[in-house]
VOROMAR-467701 format. One record per residue (C-alpha): residue number from 1; chain; x, y, z. Coordinates in Angstrom, 3 decimals. Layout:
{n:NUM chain:A u:X v:Y w:Z}
...
% end
This chain:
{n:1 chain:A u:-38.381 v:-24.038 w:12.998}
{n:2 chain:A u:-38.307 v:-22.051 w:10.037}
{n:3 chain:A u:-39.745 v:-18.911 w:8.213}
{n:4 chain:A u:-39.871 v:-16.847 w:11.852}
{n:5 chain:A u:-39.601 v:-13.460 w:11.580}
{n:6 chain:A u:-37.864 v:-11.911 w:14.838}
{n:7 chain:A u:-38.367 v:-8.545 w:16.374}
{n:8 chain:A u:-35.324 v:-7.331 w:18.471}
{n:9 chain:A u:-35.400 v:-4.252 w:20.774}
{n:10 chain:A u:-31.878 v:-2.940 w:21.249}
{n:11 chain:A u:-28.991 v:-2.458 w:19.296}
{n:12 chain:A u:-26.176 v:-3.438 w:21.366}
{n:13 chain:A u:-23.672 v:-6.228 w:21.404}
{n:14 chain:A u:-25.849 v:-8.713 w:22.148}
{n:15 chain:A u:-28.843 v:-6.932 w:19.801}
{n:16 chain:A u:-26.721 v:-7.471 w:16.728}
{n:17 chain:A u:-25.138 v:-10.874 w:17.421}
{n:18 chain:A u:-28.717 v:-12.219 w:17.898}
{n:19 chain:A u:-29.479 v:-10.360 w:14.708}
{n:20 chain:A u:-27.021 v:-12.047 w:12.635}
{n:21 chain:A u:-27.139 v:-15.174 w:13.803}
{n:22 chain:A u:-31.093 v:-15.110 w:13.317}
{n:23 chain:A u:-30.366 v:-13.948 w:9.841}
{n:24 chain:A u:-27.779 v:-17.174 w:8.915}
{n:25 chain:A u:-30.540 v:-19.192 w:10.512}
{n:26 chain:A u:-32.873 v:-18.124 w:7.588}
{n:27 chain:A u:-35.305 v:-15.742 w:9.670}
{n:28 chain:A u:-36.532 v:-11.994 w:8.607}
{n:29 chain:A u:-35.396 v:-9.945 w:11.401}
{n:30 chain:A u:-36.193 v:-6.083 w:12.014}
{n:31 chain:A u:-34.532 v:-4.845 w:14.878}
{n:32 chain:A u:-35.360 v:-1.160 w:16.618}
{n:33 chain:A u:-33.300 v:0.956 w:19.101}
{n:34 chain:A u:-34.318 v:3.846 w:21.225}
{n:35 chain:A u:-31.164 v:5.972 w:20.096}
{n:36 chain:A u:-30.823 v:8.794 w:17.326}
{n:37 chain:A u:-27.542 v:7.423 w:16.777}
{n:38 chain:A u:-25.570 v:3.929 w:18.280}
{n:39 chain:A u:-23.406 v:4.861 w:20.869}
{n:40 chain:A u:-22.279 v:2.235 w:23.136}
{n:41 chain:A u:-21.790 v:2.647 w:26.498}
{n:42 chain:A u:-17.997 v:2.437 w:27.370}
{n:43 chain:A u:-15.158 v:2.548 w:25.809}
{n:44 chain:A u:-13.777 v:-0.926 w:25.902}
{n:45 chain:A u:-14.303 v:-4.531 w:26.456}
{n:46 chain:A u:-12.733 v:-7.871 w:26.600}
{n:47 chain:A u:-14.058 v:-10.427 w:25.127}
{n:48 chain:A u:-13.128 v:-13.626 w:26.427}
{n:49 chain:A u:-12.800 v:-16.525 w:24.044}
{n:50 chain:A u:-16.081 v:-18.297 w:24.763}
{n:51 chain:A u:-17.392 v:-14.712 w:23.084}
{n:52 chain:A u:-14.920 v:-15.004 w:20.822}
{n:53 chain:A u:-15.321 v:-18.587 w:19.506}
{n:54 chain:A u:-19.485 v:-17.369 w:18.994}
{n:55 chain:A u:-18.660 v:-14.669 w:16.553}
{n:56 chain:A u:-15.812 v:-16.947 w:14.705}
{n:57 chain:A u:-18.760 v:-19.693 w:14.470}
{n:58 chain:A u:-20.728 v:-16.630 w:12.845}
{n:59 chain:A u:-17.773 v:-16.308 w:9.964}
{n:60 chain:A u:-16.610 v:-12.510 w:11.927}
{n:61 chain:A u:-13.080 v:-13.972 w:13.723}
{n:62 chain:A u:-11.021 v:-12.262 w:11.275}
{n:63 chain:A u:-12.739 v:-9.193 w:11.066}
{n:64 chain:A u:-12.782 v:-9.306 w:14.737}
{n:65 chain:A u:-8.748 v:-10.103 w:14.895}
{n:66 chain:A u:-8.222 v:-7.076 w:12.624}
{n:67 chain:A u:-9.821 v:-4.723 w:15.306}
{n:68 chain:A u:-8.840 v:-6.658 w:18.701}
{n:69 chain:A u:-5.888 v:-5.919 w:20.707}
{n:70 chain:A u:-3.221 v:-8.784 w:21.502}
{n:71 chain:A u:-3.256 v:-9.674 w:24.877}
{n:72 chain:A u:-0.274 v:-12.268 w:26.036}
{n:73 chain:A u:-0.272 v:-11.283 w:29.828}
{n:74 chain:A u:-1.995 v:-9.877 w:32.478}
{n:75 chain:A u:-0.098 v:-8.135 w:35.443}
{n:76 chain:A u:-1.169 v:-7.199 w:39.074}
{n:77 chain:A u:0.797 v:-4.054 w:40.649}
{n:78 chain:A u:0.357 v:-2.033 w:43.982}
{n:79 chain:A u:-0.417 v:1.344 w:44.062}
{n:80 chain:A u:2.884 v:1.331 w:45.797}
{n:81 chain:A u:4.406 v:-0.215 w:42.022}
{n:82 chain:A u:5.329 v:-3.372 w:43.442}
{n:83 chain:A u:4.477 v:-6.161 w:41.524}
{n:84 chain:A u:1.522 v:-8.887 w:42.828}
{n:85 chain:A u:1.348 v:-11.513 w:40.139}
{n:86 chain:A u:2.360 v:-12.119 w:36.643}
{n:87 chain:A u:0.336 v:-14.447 w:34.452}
{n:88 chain:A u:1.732 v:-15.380 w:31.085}
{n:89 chain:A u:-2.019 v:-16.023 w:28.831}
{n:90 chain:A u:-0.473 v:-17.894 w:26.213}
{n:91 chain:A u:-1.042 v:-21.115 w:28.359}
{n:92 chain:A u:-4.444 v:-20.106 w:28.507}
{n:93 chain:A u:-4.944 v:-19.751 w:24.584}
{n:94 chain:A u:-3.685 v:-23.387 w:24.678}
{n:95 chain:A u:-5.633 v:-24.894 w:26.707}
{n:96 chain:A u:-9.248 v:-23.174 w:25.623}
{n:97 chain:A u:-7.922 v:-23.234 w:21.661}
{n:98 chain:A u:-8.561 v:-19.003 w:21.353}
{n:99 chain:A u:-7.124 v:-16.082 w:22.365}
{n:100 chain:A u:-9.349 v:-13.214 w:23.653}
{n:101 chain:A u:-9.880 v:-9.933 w:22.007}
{n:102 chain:A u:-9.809 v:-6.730 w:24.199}
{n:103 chain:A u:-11.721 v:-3.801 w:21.442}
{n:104 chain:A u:-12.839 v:-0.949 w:21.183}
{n:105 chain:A u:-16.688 v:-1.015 w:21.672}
{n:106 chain:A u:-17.391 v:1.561 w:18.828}
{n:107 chain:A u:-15.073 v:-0.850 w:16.346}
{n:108 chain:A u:-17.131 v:-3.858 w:17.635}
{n:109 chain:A u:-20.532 v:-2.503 w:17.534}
{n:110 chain:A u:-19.612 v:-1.085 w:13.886}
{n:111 chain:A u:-18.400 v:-4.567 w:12.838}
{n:112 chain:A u:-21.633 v:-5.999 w:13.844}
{n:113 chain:A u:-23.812 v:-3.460 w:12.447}
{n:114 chain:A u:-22.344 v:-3.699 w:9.251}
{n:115 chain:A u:-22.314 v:-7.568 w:9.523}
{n:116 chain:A u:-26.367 v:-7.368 w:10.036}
{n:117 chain:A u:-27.228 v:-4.983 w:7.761}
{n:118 chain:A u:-27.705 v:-1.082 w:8.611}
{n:119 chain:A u:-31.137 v:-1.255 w:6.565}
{n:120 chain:A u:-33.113 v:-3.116 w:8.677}
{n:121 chain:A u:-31.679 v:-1.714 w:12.053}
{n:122 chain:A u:-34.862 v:1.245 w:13.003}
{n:123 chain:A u:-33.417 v:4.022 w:15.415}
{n:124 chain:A u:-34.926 v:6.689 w:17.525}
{n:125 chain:A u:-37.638 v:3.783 w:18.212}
{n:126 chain:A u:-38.847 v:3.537 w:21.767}
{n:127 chain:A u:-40.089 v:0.407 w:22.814}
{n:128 chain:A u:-42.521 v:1.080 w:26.009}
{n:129 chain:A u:-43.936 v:-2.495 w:25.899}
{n:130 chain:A u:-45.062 v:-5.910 w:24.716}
{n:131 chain:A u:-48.055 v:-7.514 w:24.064}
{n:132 chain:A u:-48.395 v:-11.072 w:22.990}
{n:133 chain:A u:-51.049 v:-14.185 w:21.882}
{n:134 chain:A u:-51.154 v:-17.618 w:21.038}
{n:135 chain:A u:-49.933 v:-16.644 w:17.443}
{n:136 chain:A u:-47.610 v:-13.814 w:18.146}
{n:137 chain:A u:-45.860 v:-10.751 w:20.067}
{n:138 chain:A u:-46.373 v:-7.110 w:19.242}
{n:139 chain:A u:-43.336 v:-4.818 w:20.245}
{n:140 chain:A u:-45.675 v:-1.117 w:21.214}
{n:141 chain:A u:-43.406 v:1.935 w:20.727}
{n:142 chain:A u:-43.854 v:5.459 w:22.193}
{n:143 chain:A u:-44.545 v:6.719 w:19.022}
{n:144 chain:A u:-47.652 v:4.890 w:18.362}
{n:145 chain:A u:-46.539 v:2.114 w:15.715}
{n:146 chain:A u:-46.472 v:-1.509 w:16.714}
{n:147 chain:A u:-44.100 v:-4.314 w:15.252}
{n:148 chain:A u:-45.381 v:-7.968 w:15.140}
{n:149 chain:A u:-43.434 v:-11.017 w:14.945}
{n:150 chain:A u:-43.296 v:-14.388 w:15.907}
{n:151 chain:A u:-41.265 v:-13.242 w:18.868}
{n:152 chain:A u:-39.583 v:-10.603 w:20.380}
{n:153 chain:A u:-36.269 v:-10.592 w:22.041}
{n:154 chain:A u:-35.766 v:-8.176 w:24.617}
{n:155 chain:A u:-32.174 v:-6.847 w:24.264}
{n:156 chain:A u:-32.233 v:-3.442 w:25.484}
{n:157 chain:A u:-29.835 v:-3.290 w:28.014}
{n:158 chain:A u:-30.044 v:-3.015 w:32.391}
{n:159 chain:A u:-32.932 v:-0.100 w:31.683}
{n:160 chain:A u:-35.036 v:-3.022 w:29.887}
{n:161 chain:A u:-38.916 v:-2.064 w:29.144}
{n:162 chain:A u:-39.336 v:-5.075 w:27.308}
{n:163 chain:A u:-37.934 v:-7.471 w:30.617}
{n:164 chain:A u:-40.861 v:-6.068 w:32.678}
{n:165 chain:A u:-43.446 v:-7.571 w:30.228}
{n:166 chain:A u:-41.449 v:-10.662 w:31.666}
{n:167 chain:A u:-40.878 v:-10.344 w:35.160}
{n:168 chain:A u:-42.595 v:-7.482 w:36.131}
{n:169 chain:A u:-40.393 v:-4.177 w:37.289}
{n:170 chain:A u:-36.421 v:-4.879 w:38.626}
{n:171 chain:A u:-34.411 v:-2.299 w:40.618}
{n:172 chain:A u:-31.296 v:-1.516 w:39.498}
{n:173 chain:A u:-28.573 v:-2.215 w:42.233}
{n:174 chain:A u:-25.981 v:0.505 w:42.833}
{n:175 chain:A u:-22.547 v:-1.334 w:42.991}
{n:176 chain:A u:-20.984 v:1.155 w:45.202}
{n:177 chain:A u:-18.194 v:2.501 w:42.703}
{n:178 chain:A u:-17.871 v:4.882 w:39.877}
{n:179 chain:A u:-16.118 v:3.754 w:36.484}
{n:180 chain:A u:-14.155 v:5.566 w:34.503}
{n:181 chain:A u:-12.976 v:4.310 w:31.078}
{n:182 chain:A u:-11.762 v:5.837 w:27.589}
{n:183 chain:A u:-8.757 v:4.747 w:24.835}
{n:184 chain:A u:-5.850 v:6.956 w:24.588}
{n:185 chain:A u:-2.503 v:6.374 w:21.919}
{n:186 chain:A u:-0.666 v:3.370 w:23.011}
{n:187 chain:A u:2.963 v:4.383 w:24.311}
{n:188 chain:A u:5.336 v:2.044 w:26.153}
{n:189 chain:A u:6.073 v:4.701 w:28.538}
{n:190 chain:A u:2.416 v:3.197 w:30.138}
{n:191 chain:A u:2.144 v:-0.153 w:29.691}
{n:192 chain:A u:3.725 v:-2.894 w:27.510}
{n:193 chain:A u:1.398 v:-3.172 w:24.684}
{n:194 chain:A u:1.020 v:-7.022 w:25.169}
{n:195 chain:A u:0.422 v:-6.716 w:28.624}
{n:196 chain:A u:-3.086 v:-6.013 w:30.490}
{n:197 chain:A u:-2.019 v:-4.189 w:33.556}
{n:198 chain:A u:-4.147 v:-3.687 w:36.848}
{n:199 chain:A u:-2.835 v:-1.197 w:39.719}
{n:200 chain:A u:-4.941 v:-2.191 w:42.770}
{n:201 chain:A u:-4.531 v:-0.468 w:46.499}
{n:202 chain:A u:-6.479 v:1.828 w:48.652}
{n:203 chain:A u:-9.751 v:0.251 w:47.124}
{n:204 chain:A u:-9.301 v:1.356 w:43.808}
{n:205 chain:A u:-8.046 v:0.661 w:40.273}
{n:206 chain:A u:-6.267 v:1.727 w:37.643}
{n:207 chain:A u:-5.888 v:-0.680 w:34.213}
{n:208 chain:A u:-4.688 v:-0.625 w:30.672}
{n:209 chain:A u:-4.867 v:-3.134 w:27.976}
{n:210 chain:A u:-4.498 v:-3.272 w:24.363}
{n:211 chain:A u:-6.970 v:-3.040 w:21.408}
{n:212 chain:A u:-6.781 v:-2.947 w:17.570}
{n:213 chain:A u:-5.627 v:0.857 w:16.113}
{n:214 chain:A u:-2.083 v:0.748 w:18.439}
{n:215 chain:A u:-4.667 v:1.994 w:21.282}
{n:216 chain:A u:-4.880 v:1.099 w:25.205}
{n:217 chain:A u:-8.158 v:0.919 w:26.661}
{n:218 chain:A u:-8.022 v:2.099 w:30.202}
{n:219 chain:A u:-10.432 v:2.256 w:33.194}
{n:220 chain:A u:-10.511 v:3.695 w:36.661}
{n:221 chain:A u:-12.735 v:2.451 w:39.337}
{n:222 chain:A u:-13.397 v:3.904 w:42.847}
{n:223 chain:A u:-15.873 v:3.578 w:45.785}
{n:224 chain:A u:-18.303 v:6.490 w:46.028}
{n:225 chain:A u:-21.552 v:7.248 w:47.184}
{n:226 chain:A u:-24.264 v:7.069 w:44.920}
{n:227 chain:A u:-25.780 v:10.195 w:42.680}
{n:228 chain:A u:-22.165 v:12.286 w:42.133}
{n:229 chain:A u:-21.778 v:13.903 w:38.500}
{n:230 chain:A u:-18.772 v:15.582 w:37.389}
{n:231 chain:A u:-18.974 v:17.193 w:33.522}
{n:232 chain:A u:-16.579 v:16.196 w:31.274}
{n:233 chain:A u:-14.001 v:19.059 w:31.335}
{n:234 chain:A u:-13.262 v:18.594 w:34.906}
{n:235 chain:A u:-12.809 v:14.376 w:35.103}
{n:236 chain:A u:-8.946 v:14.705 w:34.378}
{n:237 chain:A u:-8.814 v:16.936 w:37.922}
{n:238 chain:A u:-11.050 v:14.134 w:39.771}
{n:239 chain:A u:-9.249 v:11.357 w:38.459}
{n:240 chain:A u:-5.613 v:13.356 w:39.565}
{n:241 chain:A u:-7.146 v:13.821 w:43.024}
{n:242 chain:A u:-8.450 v:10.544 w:43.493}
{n:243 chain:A u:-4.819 v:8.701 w:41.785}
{n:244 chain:A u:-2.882 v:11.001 w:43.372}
{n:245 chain:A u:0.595 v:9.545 w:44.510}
{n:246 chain:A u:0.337 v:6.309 w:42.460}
{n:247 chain:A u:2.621 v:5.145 w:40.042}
{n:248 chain:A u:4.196 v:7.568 w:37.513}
{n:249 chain:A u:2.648 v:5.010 w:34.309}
{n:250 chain:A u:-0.805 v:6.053 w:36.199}
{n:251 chain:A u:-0.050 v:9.556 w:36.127}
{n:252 chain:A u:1.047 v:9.939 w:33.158}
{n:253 chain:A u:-2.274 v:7.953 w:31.957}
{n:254 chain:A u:-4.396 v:10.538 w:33.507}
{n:255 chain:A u:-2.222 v:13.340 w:31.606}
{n:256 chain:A u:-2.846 v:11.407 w:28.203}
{n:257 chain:A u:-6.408 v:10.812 w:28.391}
{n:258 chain:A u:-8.979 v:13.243 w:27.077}
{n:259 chain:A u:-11.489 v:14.325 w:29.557}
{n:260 chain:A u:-14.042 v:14.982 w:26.943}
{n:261 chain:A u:-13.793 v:11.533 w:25.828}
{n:262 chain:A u:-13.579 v:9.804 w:29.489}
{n:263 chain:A u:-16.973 v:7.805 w:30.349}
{n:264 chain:A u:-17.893 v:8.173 w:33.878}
{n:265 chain:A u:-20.284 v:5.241 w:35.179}
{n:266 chain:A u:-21.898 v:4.812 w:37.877}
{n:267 chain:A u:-21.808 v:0.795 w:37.644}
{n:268 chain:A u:-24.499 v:-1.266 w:38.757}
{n:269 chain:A u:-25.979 v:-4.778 w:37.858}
{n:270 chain:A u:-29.542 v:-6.593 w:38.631}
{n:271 chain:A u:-30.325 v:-9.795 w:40.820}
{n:272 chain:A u:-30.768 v:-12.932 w:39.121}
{n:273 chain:A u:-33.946 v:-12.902 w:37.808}
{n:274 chain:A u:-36.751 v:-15.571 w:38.109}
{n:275 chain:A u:-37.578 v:-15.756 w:34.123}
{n:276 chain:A u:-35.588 v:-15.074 w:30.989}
{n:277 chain:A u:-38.885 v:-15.734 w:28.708}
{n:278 chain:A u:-42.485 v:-15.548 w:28.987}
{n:279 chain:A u:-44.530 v:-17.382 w:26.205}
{n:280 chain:A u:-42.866 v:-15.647 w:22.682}
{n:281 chain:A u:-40.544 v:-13.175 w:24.707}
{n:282 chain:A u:-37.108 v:-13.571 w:25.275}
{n:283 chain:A u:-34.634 v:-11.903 w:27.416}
{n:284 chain:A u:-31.117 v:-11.462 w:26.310}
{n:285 chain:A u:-27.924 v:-9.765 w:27.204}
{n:286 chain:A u:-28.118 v:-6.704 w:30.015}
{n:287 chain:A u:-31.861 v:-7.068 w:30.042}
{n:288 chain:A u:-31.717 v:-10.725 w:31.565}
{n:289 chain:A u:-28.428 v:-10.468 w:34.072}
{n:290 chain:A u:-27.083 v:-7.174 w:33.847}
{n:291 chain:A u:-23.480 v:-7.305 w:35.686}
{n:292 chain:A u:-20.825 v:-5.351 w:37.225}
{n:293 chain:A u:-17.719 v:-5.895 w:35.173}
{n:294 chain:A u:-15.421 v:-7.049 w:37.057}
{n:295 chain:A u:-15.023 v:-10.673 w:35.533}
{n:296 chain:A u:-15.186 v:-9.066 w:31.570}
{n:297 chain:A u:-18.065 v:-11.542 w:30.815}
{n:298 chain:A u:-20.770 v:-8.816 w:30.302}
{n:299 chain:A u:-20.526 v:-8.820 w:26.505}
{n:300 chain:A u:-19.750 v:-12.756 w:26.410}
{n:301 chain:A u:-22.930 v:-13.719 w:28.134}
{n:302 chain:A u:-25.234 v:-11.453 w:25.654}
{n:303 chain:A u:-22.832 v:-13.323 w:22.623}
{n:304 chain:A u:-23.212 v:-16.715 w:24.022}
{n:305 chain:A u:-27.260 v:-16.078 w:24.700}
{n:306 chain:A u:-27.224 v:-15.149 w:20.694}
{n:307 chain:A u:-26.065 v:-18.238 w:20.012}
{n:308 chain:A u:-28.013 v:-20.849 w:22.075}
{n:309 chain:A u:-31.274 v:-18.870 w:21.583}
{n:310 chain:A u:-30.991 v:-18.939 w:17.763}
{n:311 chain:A u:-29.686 v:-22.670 w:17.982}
{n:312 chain:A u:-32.752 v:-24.009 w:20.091}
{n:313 chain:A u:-35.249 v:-21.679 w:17.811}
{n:314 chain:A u:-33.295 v:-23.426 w:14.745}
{n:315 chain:A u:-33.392 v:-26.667 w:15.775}
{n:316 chain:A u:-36.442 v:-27.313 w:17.488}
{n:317 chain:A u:-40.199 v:-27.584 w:15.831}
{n:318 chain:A u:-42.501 v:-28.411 w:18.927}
{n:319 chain:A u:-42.698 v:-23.989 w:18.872}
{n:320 chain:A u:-41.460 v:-20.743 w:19.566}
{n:321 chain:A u:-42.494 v:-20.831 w:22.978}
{n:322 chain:A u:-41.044 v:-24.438 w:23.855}
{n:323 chain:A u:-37.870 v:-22.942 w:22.506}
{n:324 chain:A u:-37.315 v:-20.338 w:24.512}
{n:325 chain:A u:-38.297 v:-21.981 w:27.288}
{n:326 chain:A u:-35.121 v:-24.344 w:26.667}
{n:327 chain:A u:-33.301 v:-21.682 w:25.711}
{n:328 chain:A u:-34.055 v:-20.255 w:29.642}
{n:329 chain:A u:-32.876 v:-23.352 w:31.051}
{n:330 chain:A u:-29.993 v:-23.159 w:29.125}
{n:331 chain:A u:-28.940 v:-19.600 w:29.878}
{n:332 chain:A u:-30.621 v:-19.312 w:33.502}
{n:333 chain:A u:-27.959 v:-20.795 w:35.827}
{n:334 chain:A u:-24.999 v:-20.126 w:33.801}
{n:335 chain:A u:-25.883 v:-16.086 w:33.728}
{n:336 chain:A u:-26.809 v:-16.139 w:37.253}
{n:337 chain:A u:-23.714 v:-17.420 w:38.584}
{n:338 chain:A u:-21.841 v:-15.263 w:37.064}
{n:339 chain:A u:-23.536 v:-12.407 w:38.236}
{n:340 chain:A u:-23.155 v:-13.446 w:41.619}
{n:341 chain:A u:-19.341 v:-14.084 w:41.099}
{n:342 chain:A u:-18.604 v:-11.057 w:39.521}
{n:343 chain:A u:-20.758 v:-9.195 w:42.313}
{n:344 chain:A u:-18.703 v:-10.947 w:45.251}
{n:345 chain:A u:-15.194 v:-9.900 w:43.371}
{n:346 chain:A u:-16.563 v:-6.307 w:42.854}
{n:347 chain:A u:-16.963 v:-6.196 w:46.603}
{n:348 chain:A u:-13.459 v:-7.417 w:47.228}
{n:349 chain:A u:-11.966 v:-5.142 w:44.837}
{n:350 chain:A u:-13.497 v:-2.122 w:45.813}
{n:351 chain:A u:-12.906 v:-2.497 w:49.700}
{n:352 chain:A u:-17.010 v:-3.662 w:50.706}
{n:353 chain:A u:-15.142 v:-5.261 w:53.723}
{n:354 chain:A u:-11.522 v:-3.296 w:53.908}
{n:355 chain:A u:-9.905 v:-6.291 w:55.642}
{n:356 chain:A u:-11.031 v:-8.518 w:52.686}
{n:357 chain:A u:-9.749 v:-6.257 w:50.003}
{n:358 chain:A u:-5.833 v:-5.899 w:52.118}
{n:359 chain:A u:-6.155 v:-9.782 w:52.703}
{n:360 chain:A u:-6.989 v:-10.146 w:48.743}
{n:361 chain:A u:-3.993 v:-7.923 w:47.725}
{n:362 chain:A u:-1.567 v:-10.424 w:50.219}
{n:363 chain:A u:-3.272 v:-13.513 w:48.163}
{n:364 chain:A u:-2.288 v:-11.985 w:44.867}
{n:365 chain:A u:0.999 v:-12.481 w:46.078}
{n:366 chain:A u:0.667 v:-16.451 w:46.914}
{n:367 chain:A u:-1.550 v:-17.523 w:44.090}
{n:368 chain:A u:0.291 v:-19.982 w:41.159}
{n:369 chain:A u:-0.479 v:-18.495 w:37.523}
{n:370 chain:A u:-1.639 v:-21.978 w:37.186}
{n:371 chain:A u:-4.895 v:-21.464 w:39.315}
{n:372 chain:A u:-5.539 v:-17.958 w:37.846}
{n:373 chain:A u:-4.909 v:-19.480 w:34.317}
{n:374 chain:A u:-7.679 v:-22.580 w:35.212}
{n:375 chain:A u:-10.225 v:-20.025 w:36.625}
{n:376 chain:A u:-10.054 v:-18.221 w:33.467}
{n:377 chain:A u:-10.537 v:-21.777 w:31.602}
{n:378 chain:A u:-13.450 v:-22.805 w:33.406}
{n:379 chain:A u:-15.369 v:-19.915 w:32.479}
{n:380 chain:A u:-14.863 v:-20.177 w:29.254}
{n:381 chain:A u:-15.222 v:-23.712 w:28.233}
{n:382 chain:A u:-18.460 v:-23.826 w:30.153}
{n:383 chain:A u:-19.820 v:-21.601 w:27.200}
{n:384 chain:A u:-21.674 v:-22.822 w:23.966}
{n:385 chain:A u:-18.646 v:-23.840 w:22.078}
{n:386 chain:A u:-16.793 v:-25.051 w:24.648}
% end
């Protein structure tokens, strides 16, 4: 199809990837964002290379290299320091034909913005709704004004107003852990900066990894009970008390970071829903299969959904409707599954059934490289670009 014009509520990874490839298909696209200002949520993120090999297909690998991290190896250690499993990545790269790119959210969600177009992204724009007919959808925003289109695309993250036009309303499910993430000055005295490091024991975590600007990104997770809130100035403390007696490169993590500029998350993710379109609305990203992320394939899902829903808009005529609805069938099974996967390993990590977790850590031990490097590959040549 041609000539659409796309409205897109949200901003976000997957809110600007959609945007630009919309835009290279030939469409007019406006997008709108509830915030003042774009701040993503989180410090960090890895994107795998099925993300990866999306945005190169969009003509932004190289801007992307220039701001990603390089990641040869990933390492499992105790919170006693002694080393699970090694896994040299290179074999990886290899075998899928792209290396992943851990970043710096703010650097990615600036590359993208800038990639779109800053003058037709609209913030401080509420969307509270969607209404739609045979013809077209109307975004409705809490300030009154209403945005037609030929569709909209519902990209506003786990909080989504536009997925209950779709589905109707979705709880949120508490994932039974707190995150906490931020970037501090890479040092050796942490981690080797080729190396993604995870400290696992007790039911908790404790990782650093590389990205662009000679920069870790690091994140904490740890069970807690739902509804806790500790300001800013005192997350240093809670992270000391919590991380207490682990490994001096932990330690000396929590002494680097800056506990003004530490996230703290309560994670959570949705069930897999029934519907990722209804007639001329789309889901996409967070909105459509919010997950925990403990397989890193948040941010890749909302990339890859960019891609196939542009491609089956682009390359279809029967209608906008008929598009989407391949573009659900597409994205539905995929998304879910990973959900569910990433849901099971977040209640193995973070000690759901405490036996499971101490029987995990002995199986970190055992496993080849070889099956951790083919787990990674299946995931990611099951994407769009293979």
């Amino acid at each position: 199809m041609y000539n659409l014009k796309v409205v897109i509520i949200g901003a976000g990874i997957g809110g600007l990837t959609t945007g630009i490839a919309m835009r290279q298909a030939g469409y007019q696209v406006e997008i709108y964002d509830r915030a003042q200002e774009l701040r993503p949520a989180g410090a960090g993120i890895s994107l795998w290379s099925n993300g990866v090999k999306v945005l190169n297909h969009l003509g932004l690998g190289e801007k992307l290299a220039a701001i990603g991290g390089e990641m040869n190896a990933m390492e499992y250690r105790s919170h006693t320091d002694e080393s699970l499993s090694y896994v040299d990545l290179r074999p990886l790269f290899e075998q899928v034909g792209q290396r992943p790119y851990p970043v710096a959210r703010t650097d990615l969600q600036t590359m993208l913005f800038e990639a779109f177009g800053p003058e037709d992204v609209h913030l401080g724009m509420n969307c509270v709704g969607v209404e739609q007919d045979e013809h077209s959808a109307t975004a409705i925003f809490e300030n009154g004004e209403r945005i037609s289109g030929d569709l909209v695309v519902g990209a506003d993250g786990i909080h989504s107003a536009v997925r209950a036009c779709v589905v109707g309303q979705v709880e949120r499910r508490y994932a039974r852990y707190v995150n906490w993430n931020g970037l501090v000055k890479a040092d050796p005295e942490l981690c080797d900066p080729n190396l993604w490091v995870l400290y696992v024991g007790d039911s908790k975590r404790a990782s650093m990894m590389p990205v662009g600007g000679d920069r870790f990104y690091f994140f904490f997770g740890a069970p807690m009970v739902e509804g806790t809130h500790v300001e800013p100035t005192y997350r240093q403390e809670e992270l000391a008390k919590i991380f207490q007696g682990w490994p001096e490169p932990v330690q000396k993590l929590i002494q680097a970071l800056d506990p003004e500029q530490t996230n703290r998350l309560e994670i959570g993710d949705i069930d897999p829903l029934e519907h990722l379109v209804k007639g001329r609305i789309a889901l996409l990203g967070d909105s459509a299969h919010a997950t925990t992320p403990t397989l890193g394939q948040g941010g890749c899902q909302a990339i890859e959904d960019a891609e196939v829903l542009t491609r089956y808009l682009h390359t279809t005529n029967i209608g906008v409707a008929d598009a989407l609805k391949r573009y659900e069938a597409a994205r539905k099974d995929r998304t879910a599954e990973l959900v569910l996967k990433a849901r099971k390993r977040t209640s193995l990590i973070y000690g759901y059934v405490p036996e499971a977790t101490e029987q995990w850590y002995s199986d970190l031990k055992q496993e080849p490289p070889e099956s951790v490097i083919n787990a990674l590959a299946k995931v990611i040549l099951a994407g769009p670009m293979g």
